[in-house]
FILUM-170115 format. One line per 8 residues: number of its first residue (from 0); for each residue x, y, z of N, C-alpha, C, CB. Coordinates in Angstrom, 2 decimals. Glycine has a CB too. Layout:
<lokols>
NUM = X:Y:Z:X:Y:Z:X:Y:Z:X:Y:Z; ...
</lokols>
This chain:
<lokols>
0 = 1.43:3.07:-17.70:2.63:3.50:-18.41:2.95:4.96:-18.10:2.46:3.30:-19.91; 4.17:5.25:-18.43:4.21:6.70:-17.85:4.26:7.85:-18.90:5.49:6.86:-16.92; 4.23:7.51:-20.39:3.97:8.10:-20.82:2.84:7.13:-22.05:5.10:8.86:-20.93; 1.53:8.03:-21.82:0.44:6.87:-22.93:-0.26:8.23:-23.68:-1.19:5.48:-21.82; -0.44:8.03:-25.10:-1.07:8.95:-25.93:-2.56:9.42:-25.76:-0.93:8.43:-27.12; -2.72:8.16:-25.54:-4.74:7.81:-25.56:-4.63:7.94:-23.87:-5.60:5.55:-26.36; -6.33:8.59:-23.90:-6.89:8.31:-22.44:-7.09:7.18:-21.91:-7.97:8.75:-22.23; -6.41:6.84:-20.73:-6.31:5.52:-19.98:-7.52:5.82:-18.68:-4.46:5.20:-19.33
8 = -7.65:4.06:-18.25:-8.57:3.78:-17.29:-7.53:2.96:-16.52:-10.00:3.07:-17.77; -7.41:3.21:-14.76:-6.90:2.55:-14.44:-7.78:1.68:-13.12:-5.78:3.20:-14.38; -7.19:0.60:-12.48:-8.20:0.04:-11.65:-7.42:-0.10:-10.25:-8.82:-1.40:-12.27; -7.98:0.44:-9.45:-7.31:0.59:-7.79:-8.66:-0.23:-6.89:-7.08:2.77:-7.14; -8.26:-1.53:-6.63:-9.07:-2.28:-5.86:-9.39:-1.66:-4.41:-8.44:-3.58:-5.77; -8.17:-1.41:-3.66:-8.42:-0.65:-2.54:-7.48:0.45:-2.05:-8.57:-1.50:-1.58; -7.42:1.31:-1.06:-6.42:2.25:-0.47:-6.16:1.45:0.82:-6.98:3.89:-0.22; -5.63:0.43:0.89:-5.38:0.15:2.24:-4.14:0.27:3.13:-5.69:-0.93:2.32
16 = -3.20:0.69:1.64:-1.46:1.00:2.15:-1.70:2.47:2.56:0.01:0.86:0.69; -2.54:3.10:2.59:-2.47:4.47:2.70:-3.40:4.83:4.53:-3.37:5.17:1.02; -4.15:3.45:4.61:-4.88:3.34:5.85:-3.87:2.39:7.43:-6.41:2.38:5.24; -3.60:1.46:6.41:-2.04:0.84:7.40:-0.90:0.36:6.79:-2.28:-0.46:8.32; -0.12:1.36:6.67:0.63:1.19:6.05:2.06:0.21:6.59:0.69:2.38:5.70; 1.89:0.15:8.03:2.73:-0.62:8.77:2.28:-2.35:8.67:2.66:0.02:10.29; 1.61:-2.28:7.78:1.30:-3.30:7.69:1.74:-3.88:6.43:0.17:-3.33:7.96; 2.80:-3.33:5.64:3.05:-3.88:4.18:4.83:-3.49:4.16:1.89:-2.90:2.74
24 = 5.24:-4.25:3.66:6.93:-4.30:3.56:7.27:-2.83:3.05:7.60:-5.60:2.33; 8.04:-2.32:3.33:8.55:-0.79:2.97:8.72:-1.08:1.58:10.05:-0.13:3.76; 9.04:-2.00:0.35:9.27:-1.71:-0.93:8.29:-1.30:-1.12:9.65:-2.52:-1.78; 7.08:-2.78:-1.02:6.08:-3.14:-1.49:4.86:-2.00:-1.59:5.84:-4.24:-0.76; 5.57:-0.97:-0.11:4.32:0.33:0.21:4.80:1.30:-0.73:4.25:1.13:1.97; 6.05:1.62:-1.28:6.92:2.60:-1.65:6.08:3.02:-3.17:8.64:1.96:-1.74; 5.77:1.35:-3.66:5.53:1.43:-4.79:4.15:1.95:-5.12:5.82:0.34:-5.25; 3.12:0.96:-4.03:1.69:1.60:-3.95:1.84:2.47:-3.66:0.73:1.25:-3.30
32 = 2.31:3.41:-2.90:1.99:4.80:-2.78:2.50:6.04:-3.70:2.35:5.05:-1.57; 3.68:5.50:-4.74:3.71:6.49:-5.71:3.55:6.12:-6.90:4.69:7.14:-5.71; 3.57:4.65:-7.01:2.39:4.56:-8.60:0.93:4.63:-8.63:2.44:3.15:-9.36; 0.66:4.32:-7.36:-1.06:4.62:-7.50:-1.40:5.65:-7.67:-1.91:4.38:-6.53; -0.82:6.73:-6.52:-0.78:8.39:-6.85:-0.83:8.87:-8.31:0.58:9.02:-6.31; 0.48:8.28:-9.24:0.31:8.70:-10.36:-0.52:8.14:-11.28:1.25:8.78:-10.74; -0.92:6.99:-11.21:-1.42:6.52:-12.19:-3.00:7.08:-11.94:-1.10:4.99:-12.29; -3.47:7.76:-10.21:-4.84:8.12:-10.27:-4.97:9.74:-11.05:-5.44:8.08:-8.62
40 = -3.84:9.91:-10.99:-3.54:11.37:-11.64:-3.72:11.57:-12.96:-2.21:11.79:-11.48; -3.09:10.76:-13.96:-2.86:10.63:-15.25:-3.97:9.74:-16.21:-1.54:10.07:-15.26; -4.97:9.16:-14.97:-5.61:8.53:-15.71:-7.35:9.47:-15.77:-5.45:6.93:-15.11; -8.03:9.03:-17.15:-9.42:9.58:-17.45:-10.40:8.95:-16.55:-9.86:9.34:-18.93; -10.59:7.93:-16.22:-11.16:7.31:-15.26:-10.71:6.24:-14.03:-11.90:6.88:-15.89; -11.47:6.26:-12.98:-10.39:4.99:-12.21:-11.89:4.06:-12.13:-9.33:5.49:-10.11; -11.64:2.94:-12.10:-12.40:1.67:-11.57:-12.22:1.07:-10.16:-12.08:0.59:-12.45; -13.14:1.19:-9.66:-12.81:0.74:-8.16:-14.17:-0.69:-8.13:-13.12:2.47:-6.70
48 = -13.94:-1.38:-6.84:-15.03:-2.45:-6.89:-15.63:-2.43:-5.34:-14.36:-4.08:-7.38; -16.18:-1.08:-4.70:-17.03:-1.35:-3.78:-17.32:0.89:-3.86:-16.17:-2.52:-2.06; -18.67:1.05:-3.47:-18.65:2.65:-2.70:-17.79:2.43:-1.51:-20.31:3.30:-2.10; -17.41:1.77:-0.85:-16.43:2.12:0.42:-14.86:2.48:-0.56:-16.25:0.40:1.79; -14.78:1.89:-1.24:-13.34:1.93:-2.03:-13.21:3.19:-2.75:-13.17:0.74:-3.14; -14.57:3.81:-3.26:-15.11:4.93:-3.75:-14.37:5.94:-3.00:-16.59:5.01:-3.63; -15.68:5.80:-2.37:-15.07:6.98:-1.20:-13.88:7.27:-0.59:-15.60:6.89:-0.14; -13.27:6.42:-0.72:-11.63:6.16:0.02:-10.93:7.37:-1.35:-10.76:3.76:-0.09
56 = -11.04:6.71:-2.18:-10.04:7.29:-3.14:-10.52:8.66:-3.56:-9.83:6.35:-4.42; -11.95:8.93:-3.11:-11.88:10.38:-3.52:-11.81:11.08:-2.51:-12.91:10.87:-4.26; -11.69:10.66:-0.88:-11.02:11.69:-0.14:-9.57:11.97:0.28:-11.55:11.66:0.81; -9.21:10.64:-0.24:-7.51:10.53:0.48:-6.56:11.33:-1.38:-6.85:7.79:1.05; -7.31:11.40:-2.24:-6.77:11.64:-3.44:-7.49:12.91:-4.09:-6.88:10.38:-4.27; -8.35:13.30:-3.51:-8.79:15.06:-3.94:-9.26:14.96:-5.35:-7.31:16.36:-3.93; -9.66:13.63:-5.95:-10.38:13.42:-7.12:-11.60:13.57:-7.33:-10.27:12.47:-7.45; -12.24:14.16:-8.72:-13.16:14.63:-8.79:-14.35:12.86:-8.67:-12.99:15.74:-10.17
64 = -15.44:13.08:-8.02:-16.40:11.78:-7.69:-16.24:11.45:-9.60:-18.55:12.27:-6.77; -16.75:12.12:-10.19:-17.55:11.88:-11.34:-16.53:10.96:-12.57:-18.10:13.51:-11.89; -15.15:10.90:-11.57:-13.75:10.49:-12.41:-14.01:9.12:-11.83:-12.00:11.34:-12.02; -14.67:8.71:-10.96:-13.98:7.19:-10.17:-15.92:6.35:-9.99:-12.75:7.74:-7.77; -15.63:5.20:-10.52:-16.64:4.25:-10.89:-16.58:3.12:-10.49:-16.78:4.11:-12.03; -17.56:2.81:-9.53:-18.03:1.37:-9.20:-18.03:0.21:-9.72:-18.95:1.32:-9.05; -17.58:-0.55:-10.16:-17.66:-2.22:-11.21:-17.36:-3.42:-10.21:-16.14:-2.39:-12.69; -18.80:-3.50:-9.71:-18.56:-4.66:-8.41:-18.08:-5.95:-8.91:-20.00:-5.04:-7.53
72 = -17.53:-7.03:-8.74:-16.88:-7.89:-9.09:-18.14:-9.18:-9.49:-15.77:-8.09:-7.95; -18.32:-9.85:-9.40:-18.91:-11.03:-9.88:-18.00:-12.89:-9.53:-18.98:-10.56:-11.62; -19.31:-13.62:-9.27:-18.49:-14.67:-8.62:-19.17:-15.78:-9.94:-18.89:-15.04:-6.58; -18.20:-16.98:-10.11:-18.30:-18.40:-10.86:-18.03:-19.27:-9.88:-17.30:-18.68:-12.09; -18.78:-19.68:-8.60:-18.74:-20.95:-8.20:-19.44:-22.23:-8.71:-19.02:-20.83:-7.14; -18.91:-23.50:-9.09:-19.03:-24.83:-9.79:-19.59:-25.17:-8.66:-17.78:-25.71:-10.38; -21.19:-25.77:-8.79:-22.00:-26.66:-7.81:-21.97:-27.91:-8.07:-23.33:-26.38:-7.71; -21.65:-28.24:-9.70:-21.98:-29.81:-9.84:-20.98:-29.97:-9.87:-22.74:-30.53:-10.85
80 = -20.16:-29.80:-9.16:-18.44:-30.88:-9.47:-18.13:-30.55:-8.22:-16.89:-30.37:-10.84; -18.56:-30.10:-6.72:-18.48:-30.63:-5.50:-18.15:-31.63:-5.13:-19.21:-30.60:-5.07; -17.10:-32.28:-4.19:-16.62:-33.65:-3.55:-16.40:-33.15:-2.29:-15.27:-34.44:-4.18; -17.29:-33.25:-1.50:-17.55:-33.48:-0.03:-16.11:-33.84:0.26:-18.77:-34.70:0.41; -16.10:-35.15:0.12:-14.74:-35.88:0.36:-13.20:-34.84:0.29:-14.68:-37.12:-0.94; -13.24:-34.04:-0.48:-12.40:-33.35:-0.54:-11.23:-32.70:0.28:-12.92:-32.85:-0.87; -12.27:-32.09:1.55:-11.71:-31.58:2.71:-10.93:-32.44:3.63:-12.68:-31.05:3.39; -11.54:-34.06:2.98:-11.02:-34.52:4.28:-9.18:-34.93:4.33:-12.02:-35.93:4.63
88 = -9.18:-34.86:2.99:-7.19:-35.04:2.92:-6.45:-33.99:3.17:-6.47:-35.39:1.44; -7.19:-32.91:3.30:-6.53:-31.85:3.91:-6.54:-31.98:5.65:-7.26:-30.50:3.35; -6.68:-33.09:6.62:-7.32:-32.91:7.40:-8.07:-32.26:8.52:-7.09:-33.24:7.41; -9.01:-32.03:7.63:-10.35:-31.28:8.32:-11.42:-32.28:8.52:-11.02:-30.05:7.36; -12.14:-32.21:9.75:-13.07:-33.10:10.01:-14.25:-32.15:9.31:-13.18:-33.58:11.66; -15.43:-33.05:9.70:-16.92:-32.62:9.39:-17.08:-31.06:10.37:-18.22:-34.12:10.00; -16.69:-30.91:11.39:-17.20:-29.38:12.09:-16.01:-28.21:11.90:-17.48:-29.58:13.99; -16.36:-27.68:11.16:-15.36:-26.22:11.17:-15.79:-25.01:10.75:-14.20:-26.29:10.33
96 = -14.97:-24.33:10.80:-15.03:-22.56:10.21:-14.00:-22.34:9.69:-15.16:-21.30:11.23; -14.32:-21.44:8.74:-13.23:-21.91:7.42:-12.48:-20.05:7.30:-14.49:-22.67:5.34; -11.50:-19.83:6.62:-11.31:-18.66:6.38:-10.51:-18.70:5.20:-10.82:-18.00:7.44; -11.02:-18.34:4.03:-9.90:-18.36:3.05:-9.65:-16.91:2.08:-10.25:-19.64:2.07; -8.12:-16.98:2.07:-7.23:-15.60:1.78:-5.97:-15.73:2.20:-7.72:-14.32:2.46; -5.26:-14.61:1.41:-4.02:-14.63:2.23:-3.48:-14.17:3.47:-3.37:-14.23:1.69; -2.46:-15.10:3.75:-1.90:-14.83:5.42:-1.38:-13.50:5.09:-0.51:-16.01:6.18; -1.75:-12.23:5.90:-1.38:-10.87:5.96:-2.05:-10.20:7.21:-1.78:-10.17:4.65
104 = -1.01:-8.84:7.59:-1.60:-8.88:8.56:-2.50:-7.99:8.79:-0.94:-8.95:9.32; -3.22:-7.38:7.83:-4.68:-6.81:7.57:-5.68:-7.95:7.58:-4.81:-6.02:6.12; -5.58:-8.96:7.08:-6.95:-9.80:7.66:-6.76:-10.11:9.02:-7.27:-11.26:6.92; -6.65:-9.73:9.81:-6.52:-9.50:11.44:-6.62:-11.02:11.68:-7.86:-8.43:12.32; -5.35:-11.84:11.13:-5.75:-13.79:11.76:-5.32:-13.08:13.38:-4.12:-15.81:10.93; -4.22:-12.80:13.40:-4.04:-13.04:14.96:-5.63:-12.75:16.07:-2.67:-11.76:15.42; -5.84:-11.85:15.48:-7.18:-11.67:16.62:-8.30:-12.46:16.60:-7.87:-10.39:16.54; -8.27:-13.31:15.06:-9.35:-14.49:14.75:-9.10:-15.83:15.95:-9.04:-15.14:12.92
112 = -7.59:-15.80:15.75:-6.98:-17.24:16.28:-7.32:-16.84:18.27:-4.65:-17.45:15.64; -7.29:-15.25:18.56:-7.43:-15.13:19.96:-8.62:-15.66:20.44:-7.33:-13.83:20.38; -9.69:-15.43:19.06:-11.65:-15.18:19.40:-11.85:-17.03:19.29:-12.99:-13.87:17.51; -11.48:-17.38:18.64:-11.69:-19.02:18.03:-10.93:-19.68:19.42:-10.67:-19.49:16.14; -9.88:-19.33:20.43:-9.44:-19.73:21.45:-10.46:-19.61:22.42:-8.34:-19.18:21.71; -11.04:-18.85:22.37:-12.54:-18.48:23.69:-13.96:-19.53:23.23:-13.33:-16.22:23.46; -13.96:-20.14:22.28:-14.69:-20.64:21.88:-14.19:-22.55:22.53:-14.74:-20.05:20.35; -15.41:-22.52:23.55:-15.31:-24.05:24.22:-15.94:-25.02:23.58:-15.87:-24.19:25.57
120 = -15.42:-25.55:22.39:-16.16:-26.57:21.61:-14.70:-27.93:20.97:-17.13:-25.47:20.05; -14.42:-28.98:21.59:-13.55:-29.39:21.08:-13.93:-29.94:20.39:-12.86:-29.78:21.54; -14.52:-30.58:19.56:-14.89:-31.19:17.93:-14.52:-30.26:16.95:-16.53:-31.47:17.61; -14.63:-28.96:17.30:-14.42:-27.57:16.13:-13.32:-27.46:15.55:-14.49:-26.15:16.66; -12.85:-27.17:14.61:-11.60:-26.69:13.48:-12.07:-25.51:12.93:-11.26:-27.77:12.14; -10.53:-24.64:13.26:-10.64:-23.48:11.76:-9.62:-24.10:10.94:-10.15:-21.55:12.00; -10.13:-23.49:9.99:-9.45:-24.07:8.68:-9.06:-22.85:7.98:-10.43:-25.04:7.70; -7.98:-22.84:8.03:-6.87:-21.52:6.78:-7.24:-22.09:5.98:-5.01:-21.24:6.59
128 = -7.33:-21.47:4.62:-7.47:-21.50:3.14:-6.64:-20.38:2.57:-8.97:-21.35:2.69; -5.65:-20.71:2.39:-4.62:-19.55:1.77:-3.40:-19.76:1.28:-4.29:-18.63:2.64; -2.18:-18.91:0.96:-1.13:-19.29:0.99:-0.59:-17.97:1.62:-0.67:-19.85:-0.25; 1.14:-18.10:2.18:1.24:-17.30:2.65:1.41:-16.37:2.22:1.65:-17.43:3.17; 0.92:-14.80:2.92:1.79:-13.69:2.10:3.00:-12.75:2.49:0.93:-12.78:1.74; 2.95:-11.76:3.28:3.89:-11.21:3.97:3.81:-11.07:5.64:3.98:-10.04:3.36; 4.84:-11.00:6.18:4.31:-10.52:7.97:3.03:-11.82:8.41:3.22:-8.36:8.00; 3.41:-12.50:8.23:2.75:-13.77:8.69:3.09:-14.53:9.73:2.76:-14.58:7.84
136 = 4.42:-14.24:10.58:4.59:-15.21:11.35:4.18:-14.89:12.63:5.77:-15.63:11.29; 3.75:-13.94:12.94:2.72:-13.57:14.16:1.76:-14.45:14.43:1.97:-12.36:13.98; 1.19:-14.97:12.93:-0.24:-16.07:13.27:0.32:-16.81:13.36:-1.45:-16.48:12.43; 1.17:-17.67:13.04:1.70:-18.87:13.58:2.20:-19.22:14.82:2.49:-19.13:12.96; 2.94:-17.78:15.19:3.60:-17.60:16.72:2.16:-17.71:17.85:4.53:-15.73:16.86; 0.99:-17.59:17.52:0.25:-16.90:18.31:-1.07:-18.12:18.50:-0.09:-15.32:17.59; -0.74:-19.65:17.30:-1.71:-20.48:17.03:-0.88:-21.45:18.08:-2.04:-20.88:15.37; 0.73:-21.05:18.48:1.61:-22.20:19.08:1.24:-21.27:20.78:3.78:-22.36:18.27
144 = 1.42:-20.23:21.23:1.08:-19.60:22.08:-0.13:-20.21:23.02:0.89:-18.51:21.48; -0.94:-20.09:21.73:-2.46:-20.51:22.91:-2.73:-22.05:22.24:-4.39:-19.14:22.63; -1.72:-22.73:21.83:-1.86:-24.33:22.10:-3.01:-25.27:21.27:-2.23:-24.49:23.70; -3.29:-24.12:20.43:-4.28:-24.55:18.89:-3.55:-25.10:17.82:-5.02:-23.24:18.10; -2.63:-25.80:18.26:-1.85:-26.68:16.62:-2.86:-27.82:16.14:-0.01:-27.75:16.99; -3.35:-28.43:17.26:-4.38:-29.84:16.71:-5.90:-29.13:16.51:-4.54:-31.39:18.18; -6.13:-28.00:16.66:-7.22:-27.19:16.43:-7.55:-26.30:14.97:-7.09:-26.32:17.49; -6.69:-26.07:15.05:-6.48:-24.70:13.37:-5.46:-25.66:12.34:-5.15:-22.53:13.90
152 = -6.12:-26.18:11.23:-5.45:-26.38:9.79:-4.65:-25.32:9.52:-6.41:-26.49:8.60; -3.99:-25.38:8.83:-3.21:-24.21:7.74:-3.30:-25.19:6.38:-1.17:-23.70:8.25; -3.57:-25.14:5.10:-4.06:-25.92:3.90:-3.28:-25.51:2.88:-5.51:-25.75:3.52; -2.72:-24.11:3.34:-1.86:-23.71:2.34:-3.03:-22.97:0.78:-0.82:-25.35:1.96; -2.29:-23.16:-0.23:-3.09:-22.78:-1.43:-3.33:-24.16:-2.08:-2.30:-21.68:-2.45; -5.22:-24.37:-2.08:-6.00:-24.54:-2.47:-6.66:-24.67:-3.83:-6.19:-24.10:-1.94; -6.54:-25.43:-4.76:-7.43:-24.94:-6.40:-8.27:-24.95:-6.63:-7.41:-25.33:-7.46; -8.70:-24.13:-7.41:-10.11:-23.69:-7.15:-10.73:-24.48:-7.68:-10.55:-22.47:-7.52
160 = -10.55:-25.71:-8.23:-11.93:-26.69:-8.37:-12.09:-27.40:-6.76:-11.65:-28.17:-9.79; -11.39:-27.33:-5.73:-11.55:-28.10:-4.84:-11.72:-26.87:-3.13:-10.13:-29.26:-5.07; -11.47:-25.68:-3.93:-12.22:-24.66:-2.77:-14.02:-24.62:-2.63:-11.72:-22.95:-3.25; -14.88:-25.24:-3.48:-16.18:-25.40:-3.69:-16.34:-26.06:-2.61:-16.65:-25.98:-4.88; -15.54:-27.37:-1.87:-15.77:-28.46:-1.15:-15.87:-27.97:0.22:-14.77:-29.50:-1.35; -14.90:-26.97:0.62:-15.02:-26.24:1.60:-16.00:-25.11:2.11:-14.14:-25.92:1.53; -16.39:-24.48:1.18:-17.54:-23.30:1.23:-18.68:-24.22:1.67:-17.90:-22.39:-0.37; -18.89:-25.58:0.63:-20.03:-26.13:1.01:-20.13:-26.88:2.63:-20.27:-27.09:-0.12
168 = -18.70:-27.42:2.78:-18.82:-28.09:3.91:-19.00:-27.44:5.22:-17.85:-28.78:3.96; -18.49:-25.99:5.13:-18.07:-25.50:6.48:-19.26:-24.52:7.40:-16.69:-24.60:6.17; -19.28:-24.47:8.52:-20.47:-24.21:9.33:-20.67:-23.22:8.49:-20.44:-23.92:10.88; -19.38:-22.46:8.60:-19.55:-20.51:8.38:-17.90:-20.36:8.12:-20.26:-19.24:10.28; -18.53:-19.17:7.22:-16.95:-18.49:7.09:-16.76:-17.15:7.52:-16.44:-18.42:5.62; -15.32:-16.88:8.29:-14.86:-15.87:8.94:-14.59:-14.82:7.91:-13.75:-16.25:9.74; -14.44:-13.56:7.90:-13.49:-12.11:7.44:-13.46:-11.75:8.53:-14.00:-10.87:6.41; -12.55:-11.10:9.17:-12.82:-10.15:10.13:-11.49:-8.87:10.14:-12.98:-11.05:11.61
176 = -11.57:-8.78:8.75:-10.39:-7.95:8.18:-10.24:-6.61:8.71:-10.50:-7.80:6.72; -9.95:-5.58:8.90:-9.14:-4.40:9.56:-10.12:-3.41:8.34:-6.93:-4.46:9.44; -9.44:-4.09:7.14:-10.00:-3.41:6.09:-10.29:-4.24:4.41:-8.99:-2.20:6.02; -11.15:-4.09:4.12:-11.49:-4.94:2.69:-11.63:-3.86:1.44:-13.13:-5.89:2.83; -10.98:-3.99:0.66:-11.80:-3.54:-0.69:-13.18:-4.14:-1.27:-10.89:-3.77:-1.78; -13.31:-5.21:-1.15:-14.45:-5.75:-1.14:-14.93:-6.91:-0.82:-14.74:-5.64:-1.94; -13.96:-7.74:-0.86:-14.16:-9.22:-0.08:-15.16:-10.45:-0.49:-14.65:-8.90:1.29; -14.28:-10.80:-1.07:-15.34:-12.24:-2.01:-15.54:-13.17:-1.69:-15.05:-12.86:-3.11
184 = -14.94:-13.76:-0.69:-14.94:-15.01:-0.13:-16.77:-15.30:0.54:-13.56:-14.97:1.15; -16.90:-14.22:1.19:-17.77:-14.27:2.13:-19.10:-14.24:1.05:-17.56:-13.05:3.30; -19.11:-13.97:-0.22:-20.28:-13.46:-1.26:-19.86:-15.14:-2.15:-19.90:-11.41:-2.38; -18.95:-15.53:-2.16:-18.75:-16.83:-2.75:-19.31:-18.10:-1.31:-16.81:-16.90:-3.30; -19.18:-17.65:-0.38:-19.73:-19.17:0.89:-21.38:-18.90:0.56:-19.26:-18.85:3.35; -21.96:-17.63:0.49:-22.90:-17.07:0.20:-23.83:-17.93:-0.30:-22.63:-16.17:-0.47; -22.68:-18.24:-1.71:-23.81:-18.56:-2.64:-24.26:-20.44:-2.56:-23.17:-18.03:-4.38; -23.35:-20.40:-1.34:-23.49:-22.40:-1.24:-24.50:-22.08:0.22:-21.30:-23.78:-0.77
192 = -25.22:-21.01:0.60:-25.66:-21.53:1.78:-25.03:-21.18:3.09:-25.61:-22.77:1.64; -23.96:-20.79:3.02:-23.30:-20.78:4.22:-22.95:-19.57:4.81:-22.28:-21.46:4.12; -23.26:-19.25:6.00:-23.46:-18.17:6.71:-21.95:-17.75:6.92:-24.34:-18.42:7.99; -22.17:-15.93:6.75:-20.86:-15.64:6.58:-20.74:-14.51:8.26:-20.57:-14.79:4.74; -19.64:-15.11:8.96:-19.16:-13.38:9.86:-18.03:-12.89:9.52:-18.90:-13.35:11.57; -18.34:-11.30:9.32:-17.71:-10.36:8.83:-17.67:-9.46:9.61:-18.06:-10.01:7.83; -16.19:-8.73:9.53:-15.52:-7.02:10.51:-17.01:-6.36:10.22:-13.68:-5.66:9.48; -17.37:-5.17:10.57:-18.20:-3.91:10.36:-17.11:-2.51:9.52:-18.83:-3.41:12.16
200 = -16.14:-3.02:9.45:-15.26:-2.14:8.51:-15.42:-1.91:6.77:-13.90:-2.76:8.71; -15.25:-0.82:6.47:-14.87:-0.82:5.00:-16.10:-1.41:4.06:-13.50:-1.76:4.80; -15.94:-2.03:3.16:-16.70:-2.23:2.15:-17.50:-3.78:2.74:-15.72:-2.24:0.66; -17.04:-4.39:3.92:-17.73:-5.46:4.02:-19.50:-5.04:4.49:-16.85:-6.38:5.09; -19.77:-4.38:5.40:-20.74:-4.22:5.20:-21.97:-3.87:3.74:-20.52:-3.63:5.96; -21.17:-3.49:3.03:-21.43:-2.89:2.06:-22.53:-4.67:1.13:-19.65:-2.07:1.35
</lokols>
């Protein structure tokens, strides 16, 4: 709010409009970059959810460390209400790699869809798990390009009683994001077993 009596806490997941900013619609950046500003200004504490996110906001924002606090996120994946079967009406066979999030073009799909093209295995599927978000039609332009339409799903958005089916089913799951605030997907395949590859950027290592 822009004007609040009591000391406020506010929560800034990541700085990533401030790292690529060509990567987000001119409103959409207009707004992150001068309400976040103010609201990191005006507020008694900020909440962030990784030390990479930490650190971001206290060098790009000249804030004191002792103002901005770690609260890593926490996952609820359902094991006993799994249906294998699940994946398959989406059609996805039994062999894939899965990636789920939104279509944007900070999760770097286009360069996923280039790396998954070098890969000589025809039984294999990637599988989108997402819905779309902005600046998306590059991955689509780029899945028709190199001739992966019967190769790569798109599934659209997913509910989350029936995203369990996928984590469990799939070889491995991809991030290979530009930049993460913290990235859950890969800490949710995690917890079914399933081996995750991830960028070396930002908070994923973390």
């Amino acid at each position: 709010p822009r004007f609040c009596p009591c000391p406020s806490v506010v929560s800034i997941m990541d700085i990533s409009y401030l790292n690529y900013p060509e990567m987000f619609k001119k409103r959409d950046l207009y707004q992150l970059k001068n309400w976040s500003k103010y609201s990191i200004d005006k507020a008694t504490k900020i909440l962030t959810i990784s030390e990479s996110s930490r650190t971001d906001i206290i060098k790009s924002y000249g804030v004191d460390p002792e103002k901005v606090v770690v609260t890593y996120p926490g996952i609820q994946m359902r094991k006993d209400v799994v249906d294998s079967n699940t994946v398959y009406k989406y059609g996805v066979k039994s062999n894939f790699i899965l990636y789920v999030g939104t279509l944007q073009p900070r999760k770097n799909l286009v360069r996923l869809m280039e790396a998954f093209h070098l890969i000589k295995n025809n039984q294999l599927q990637l599988v989108v798990v997402g819905k779309k978000g902005w600046m998306y039609e590059e991955i689509f332009a780029k899945v028709k390009e190199l001739g992966l339409e019967d190769k790569v799903i798109f599934t659209g958005f997913v509910p989350d009683e029936e995203l369990p089916a996928f984590y469990k089913e799939a070889k491995l799951i991809v991030l290979v994001s530009l930049y993460e605030g913290f990235g859950l997907p890969p800490l949710e395949a995690m917890s079914y077993g399933t081996p995750a590859v991830v960028s070396n950027v930002s908070s994923l290592p973390e």
